[in-house]
C-alpha positions in Angstrom: 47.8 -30.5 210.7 49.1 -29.2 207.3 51.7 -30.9 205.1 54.8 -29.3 204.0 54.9 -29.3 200.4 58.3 -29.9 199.3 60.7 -28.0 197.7 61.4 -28.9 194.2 64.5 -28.2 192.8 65.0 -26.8 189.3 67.7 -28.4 187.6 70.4 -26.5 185.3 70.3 -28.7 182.6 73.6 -27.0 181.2 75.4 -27.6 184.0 77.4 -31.1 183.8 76.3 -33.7 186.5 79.0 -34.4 188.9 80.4 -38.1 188.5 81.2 -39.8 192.5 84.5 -39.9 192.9 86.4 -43.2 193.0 89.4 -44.3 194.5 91.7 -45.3 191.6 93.5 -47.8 193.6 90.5 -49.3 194.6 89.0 -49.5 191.0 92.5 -51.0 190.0 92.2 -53.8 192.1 88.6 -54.5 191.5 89.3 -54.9 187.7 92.8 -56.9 188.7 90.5 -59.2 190.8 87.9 -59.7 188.4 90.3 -60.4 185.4 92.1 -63.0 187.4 88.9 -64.4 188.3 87.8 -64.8 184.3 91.1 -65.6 183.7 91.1 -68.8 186.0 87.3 -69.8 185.2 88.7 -69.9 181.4 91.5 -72.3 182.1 89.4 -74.7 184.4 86.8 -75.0 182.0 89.3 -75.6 179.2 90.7 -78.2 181.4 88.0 -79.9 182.1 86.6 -80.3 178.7 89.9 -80.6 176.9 92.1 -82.6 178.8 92.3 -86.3 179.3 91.7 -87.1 182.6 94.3 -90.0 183.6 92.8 -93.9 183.3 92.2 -95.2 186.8 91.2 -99.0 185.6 94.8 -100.4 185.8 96.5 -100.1 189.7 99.7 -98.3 190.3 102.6 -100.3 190.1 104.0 -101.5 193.7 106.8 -99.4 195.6 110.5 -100.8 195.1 111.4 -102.4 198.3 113.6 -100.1 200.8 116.7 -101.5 201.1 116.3 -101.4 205.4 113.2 -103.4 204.5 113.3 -107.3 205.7 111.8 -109.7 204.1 108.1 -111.5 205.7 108.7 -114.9 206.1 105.8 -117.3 204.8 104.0 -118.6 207.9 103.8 -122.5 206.7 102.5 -124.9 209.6 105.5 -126.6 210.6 105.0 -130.6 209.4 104.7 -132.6 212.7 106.4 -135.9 213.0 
């Protein structure tokens, strides 16, 4: 069994190397995506480092009451005689 030697190309060294070709659209929306992606990474880190969160020691103040609403009546043992 003999090997095949290969073939080795010469290259033209004064030729230009021809680039791949690339959708535009497709490169378009790749840097689009990636820029709103840096874009949004900026602002969250900016807000979590930079702006004061709200306190969560005092409660929230109760709801008005709805004007359909009845009032509970206090269940007091009724005094027996």
């Amino acid at each position: 069994m003999q090997k095949r030697s290969k073939k080795k190309r010469s290259l033209d060294l004064a030729k230009p190397v021809e680039r791949p070709r690339m959708p535009l659209g497709v490169l378009f929306r790749a840097f689009l995506l990636g820029s709103v992606a840096i874009v949004a990474s900026s602002y969250a880190l900016y807000r979590h480092y930079f702006v004061p969160r709200p306190s969560m020691l005092a409660p929230a103040p109760p709801p008005a009451p709805a004007s359909s609403e009845m009032p509970v009546p206090d269940l007091l043992p009724l005094p027996s005689d």
